[in-house]
C-alpha positions as CSV (number, residue, x, y, z in Angstrom):
1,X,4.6,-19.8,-3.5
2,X,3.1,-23.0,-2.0
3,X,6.0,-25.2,-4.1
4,X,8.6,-22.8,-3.7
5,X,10.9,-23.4,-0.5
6,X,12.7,-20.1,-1.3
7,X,10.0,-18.0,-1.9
8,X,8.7,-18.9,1.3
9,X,12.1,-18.2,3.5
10,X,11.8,-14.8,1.5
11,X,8.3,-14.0,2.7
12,X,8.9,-15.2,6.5
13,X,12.4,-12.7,6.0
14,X,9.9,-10.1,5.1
15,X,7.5,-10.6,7.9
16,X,10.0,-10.3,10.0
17,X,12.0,-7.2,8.8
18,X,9.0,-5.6,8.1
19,X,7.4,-6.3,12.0
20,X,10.3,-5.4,13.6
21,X,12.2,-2.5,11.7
22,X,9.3,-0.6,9.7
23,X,6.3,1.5,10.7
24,X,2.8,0.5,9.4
25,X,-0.5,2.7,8.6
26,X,-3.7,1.2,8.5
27,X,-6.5,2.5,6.5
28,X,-10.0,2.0,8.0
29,X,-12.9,3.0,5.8
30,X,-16.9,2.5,5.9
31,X,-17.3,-0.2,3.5
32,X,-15.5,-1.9,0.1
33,X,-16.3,1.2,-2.1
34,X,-14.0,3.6,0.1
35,X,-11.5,1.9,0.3
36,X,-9.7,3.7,-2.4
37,X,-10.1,7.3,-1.4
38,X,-9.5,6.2,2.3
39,X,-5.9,5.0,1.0
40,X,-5.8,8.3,-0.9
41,X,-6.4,10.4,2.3
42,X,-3.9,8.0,4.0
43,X,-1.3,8.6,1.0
44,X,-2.0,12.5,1.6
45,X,-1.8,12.4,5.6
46,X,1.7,9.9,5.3
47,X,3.6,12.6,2.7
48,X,4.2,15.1,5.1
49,X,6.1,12.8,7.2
50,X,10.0,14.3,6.8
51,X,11.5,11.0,5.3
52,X,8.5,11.0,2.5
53,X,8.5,14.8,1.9
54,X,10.2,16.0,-1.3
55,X,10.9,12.5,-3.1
56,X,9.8,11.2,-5.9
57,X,7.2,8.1,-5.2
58,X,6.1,5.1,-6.9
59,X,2.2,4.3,-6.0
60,X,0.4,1.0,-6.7
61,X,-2.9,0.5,-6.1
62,X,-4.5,-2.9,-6.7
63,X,-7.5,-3.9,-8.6
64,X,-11.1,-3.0,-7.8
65,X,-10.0,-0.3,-5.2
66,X,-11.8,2.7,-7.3
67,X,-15.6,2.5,-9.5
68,X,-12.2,3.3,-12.8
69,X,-8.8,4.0,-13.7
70,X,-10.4,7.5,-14.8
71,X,-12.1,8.2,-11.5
72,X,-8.9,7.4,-9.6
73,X,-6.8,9.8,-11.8
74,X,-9.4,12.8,-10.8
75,X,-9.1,12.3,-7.2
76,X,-5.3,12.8,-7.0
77,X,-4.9,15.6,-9.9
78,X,-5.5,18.3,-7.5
79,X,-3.5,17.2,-4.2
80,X,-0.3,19.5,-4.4
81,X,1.1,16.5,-2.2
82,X,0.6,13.8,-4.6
83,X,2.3,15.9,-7.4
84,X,5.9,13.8,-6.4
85,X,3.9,10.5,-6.8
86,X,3.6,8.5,-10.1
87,X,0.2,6.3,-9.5
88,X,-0.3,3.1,-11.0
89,X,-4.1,2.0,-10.6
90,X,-5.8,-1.3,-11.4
91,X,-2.5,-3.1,-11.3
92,X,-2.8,-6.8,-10.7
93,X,-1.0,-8.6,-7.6
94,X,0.3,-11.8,-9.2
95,X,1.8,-9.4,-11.5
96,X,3.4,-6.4,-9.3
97,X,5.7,-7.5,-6.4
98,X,5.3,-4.3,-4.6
99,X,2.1,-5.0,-4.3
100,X,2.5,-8.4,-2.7
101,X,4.8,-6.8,-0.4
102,X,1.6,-4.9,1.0
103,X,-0.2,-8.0,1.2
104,X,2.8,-9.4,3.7
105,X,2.4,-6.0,5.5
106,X,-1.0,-6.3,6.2
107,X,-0.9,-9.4,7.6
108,X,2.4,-8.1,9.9
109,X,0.2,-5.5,10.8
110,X,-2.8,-7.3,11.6
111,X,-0.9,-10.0,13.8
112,X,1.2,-7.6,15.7
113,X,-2.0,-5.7,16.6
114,X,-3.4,-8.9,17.9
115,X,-0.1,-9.5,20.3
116,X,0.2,-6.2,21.5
C-alpha cells in the first residue's frame, strides 16, 4: 500500500466511514492463546443483535488465532448461533481483504478510544 496513492485514499475513506458511521466491538482476552475463543464469545454475544440475527454470515479469522483449524471447527459446532455463519480459519491477511478491513477497524477503534 506504501506505493500506491489510491490504495491509500481508500484506506483513509475507510477509517473514516468506518469511525464515524459503524459500531465497533472489542475483544479483550487474558493473553495471545485466547484470543480466538474470546472472538468466538464475542461472535456469539454480537449475533443476537436484531440486524445480525437470522442472516447468513461470512466469518474470517486470521492466522495463529486457534492451537488448529480442527480445534477451531470444535468450538463453533455446537453454538445454535453460529449455525448461520460459514467460518473460514487460518486465512492469511495479505490474501483476504475482509480481513484487512479488521485491521483498519482496529486501529479506528483504538484511536477513537484514545480521543474520547
Amino acid at each position: 500500500m506504501k506505493d500506491d496513492i489510491n490504495l491509500q485514499k481508500l484506506r483513509s475513506a475507510l477509517k473514516t466511514y468506518i469511525g464515524t458511521r459503524c459500531k465497533i466491538a472489542v475483544c479483550v482476552v487474558d493473553g495471545d492463546k485466547r484470543l480466538g475463543p474470546g472472538a468466538l464469545k464475542l461472535l456469539n454475544s454480537a449475533l443476537a443483535h436484531p440486524y445480525l440475527a437470522g442472516h447468513q454470515h461470512q466469518v474470517f479469522f486470521g492466522e495463529g488465532l486457534f492451537p488448529s483449524t480442527e480445534a477451531a471447527e470444535n468450538l463453533v459446532q455446537d453454538t445454535e448461533k453460529f449455525k448461520s455463519c460459514e467460518f473460514h480459519f487460518e486465512q492469511d491477511s495479505r490474501r483476504v481483504l475482509g480481513i484487512q478491513l479488521a485491521d483498519i477497524v482496529s486501529v479506528v477503534g483504538f484511536w477513537g478510544q484514545m480521543a474520547a
